[in-house]
VOFILUM-410496 format. One record per atom (N, C-alpha, C): atom name; x, y, z; residue in three letters. Coordinates in nm, 4 decimals. Atoms other than C-alpha are relative to their C-alpha. Layout:
R/CA/X/Y/Z/ALA $
...
! end
This chain:
R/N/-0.0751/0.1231/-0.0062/UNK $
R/CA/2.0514/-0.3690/-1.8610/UNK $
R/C/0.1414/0.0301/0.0507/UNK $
R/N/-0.1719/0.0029/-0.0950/UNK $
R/CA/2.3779/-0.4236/-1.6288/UNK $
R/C/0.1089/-0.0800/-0.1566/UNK $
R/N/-0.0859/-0.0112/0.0365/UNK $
R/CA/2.6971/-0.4093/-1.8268/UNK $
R/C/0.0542/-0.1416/0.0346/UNK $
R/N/-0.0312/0.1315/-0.0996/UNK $
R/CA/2.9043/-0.7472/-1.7548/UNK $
R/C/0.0830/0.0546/0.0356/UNK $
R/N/-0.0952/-0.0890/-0.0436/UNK $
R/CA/3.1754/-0.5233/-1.6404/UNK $
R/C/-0.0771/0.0367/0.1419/UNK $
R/N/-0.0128/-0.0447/-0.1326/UNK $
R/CA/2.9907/-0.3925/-1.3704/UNK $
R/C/-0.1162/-0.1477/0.0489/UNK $
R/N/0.0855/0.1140/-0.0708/UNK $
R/CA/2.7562/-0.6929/-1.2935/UNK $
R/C/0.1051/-0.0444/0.0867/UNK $
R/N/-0.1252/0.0830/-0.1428/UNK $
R/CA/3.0911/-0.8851/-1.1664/UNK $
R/C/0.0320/0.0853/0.0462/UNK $
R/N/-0.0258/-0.1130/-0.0584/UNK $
R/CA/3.1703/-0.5813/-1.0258/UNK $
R/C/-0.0798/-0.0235/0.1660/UNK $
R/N/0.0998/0.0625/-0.1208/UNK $
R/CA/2.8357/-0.6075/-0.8227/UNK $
R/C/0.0207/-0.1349/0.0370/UNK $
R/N/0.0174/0.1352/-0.0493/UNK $
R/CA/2.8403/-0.9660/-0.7721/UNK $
R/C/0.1232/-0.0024/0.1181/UNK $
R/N/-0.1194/0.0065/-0.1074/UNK $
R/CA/3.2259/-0.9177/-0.6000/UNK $
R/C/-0.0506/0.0606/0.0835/UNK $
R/N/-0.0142/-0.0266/-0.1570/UNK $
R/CA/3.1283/-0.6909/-0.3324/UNK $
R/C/-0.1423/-0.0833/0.0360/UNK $
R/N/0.1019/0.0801/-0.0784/UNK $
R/CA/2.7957/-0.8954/-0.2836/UNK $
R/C/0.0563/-0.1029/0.0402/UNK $
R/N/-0.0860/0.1076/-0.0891/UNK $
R/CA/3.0625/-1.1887/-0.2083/UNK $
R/C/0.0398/0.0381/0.0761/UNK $
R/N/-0.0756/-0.0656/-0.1215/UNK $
R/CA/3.2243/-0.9936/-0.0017/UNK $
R/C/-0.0758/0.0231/0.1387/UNK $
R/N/0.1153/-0.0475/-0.1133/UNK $
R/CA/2.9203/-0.8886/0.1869/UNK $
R/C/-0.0076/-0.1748/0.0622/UNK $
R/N/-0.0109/0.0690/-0.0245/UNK $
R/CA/2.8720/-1.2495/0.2164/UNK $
R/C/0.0602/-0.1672/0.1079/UNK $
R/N/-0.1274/0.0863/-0.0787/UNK $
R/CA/3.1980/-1.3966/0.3240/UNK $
R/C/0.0066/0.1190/0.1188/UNK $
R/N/-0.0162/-0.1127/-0.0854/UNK $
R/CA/3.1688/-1.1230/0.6352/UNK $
R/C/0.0976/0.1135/-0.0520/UNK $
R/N/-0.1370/-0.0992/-0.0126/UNK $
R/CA/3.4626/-0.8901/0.4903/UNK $
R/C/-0.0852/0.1208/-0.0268/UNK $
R/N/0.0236/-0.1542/-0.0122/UNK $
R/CA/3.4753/-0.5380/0.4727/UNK $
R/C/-0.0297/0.0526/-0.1148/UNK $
R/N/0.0330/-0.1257/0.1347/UNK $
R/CA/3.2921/-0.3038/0.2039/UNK $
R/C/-0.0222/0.1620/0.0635/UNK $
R/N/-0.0363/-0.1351/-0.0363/UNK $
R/CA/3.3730/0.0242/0.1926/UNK $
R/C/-0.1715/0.0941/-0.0314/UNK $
R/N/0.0690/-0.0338/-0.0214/UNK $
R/CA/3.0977/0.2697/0.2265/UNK $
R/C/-0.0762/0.0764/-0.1606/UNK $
R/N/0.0145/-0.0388/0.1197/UNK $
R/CA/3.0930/0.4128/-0.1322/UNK $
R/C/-0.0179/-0.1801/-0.1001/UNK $
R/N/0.0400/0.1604/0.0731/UNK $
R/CA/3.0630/-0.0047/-0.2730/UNK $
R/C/-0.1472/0.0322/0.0368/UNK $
R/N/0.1042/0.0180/-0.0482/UNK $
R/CA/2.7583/0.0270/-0.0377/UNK $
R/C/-0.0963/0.0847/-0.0978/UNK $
R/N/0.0771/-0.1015/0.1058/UNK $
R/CA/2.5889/0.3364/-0.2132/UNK $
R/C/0.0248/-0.0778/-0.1567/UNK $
R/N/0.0406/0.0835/0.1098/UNK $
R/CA/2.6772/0.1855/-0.5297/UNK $
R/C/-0.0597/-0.1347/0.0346/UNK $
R/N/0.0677/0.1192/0.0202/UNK $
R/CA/2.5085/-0.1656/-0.4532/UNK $
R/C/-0.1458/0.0826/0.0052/UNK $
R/N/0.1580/-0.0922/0.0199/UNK $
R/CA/2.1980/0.0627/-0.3430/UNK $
R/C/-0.0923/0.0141/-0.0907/UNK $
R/N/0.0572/-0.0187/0.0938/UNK $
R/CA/2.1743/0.2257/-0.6336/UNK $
R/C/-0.0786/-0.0972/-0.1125/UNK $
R/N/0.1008/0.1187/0.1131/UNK $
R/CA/2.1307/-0.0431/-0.8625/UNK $
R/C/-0.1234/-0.1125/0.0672/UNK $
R/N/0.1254/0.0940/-0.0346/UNK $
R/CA/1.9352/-0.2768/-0.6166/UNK $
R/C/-0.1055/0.0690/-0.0115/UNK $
R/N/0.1428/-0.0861/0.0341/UNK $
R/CA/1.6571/0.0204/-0.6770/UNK $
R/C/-0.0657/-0.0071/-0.1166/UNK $
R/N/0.0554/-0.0203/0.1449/UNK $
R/CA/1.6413/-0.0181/-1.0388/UNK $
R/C/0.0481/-0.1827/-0.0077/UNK $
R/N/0.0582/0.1055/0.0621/UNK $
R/CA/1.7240/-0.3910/-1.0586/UNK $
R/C/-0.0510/-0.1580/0.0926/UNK $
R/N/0.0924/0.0845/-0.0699/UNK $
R/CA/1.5118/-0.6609/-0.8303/UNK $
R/C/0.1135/-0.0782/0.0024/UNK $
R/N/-0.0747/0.0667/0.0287/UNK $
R/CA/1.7848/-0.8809/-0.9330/UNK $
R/C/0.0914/-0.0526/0.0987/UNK $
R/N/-0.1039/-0.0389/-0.1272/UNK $
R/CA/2.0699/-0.7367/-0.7322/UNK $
R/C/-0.0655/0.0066/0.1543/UNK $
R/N/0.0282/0.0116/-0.1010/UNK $
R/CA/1.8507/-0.6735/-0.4589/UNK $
R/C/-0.0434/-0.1344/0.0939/UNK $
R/N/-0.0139/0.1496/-0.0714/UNK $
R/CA/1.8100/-1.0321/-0.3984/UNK $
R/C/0.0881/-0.0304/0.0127/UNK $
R/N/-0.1543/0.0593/0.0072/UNK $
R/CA/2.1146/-1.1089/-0.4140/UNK $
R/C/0.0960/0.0397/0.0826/UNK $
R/N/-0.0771/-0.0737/-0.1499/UNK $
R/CA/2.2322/-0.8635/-0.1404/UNK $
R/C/-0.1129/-0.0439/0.0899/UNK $
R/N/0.0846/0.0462/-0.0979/UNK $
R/CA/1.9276/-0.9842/0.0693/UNK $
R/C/0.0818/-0.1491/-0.0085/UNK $
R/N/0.0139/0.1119/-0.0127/UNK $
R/CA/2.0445/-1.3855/0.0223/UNK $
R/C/0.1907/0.0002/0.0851/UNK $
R/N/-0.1215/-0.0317/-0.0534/UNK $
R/CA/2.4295/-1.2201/0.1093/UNK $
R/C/0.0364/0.0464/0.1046/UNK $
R/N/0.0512/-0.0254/-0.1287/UNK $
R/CA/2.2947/-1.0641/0.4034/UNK $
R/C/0.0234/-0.1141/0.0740/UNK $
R/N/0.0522/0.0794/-0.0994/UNK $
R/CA/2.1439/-1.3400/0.5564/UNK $
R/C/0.0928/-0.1332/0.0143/UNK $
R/N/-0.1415/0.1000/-0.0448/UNK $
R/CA/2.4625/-1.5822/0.4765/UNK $
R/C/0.1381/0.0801/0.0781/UNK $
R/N/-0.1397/-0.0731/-0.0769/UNK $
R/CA/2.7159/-1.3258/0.6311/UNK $
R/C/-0.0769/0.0289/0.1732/UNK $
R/N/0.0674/-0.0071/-0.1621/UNK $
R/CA/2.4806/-1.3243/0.9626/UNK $
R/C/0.0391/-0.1340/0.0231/UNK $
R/N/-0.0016/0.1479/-0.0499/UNK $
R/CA/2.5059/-1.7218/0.9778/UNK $
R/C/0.1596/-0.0270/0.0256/UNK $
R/N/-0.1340/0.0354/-0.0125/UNK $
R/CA/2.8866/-1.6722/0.9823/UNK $
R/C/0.0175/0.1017/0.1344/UNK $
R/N/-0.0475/-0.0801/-0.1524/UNK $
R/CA/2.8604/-1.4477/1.3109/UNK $
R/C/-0.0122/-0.0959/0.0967/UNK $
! end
């Protein structure tokens, strides 16, 4: 179980990913990690994806 400390943690740079801005390459490895262990996050960077493409 995610911490709420680092959940908003995750959730900020998945906004970020979102709103097009810049994540640094070590945010990235950490979002990774946890989207491996929780389905959760990994939707959630897939739905942040595909809204930071519609802003190109």
């Amino acid at each position: 179980m995610l911490s709420t400390v680092t959940r908003r943690k995750l959730e900020l740079i998945i906004s970020r990913i979102s709103e097009g801005e810049e994540v640094s390459f070590q945010e990235r490895v950490e979002l990774h990690k946890f989207s491996l262990r929780y389905p959760m996050i990994a939707g959630k960077i897939s739905q942040a994806l595909e809204r930071g493409e519609k802003l190109v």
